[in-house]
N, C-alpha and C positions, 0 to 999 in steps of 0.2 A: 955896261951892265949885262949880265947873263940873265937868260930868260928861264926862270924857272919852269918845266915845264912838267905837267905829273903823269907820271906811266902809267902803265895800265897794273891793277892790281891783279897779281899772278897767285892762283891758289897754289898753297905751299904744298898742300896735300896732292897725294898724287888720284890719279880717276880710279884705281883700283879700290882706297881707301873710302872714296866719296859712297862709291855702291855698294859697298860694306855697309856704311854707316848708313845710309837710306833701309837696306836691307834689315838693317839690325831694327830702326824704329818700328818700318812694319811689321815685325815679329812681337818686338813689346806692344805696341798698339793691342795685338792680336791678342798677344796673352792678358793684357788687363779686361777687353773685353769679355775673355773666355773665366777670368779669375770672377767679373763681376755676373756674369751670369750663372757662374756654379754657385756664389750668394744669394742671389736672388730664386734658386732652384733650394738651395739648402732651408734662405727661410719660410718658402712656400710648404715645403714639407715638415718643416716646424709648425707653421699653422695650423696644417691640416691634423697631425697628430693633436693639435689642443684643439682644436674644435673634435676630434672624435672621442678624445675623452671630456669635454662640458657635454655632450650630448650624450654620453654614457651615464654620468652623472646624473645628471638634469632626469634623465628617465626612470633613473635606480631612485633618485629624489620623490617622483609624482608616483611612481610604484607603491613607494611607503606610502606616501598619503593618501593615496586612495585606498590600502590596505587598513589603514586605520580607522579611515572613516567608516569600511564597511564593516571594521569590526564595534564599532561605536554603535553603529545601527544596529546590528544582530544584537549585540548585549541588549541594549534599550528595547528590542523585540521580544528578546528571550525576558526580560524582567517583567513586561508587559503580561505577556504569559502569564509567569509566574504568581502574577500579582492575584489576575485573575480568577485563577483555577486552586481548588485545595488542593493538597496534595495527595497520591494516592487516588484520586476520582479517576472514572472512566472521561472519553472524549473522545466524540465522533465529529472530526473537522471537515469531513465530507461523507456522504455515505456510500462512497467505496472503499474507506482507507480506514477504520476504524482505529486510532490512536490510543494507545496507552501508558499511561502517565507514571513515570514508578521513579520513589525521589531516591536521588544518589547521595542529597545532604541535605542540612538543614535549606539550603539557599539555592541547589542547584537539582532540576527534574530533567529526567529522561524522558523522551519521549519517542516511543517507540512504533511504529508505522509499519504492520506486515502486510507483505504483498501479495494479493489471494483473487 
């Protein structure tokens, strides 16, 4: 009987081929690395532009409402006034500032405040 015996496994490829292909992975390695961090760069700057327009927002938001409210309070001041005083009367609110009252409608007084 012959003795089977097993050779040694000979790459078919030659070495020039081998560090090609070593070469080549290191370069796709490289480039997936460099693909994923220009994504992670792209959604970082996606962020940042959404957060600078909620916060844009967000301020043009509390702008309005506190424009409202300070318009709520002057009406309800101004009607105050108005409530108060006839129309056409003089009104001295301090006595440096002598104030005068002169109606522009049925519902709405001027009041006028010269400086002296």
């Amino acid at each position: 009987m012959t003795s089977h015996t097993k050779r040694p496994v000979r790459s078919t490829l030659p070495v020039e081929t081998t560090y090609i292909n070593r070469v080549l992975e290191e370069n796709l390695q490289k480039l997936v690395v460099r693909a994923v961090q220009a994504l992670i760069a792209a959604l970082y700057l996606i962020a940042f532009a959404l957060f600078l327009y909620t916060q844009r927002y967000a301020l043009s938001q509390a702008t309005i409402a506190v424009e409202e409210l300070i318009r709520k309070i002057m009406v309800r001041i101004a009607d105050k006034i108005r409530r108060s005083l006839s129309l056409g009367q003089s009104l001295n609110l301090c006595q440096q500032c002598p104030c005068l009252l002169k109606p522009i409608s049925p519902s709405t007084v001027f009041i006028n405040c010269p400086t002296g």
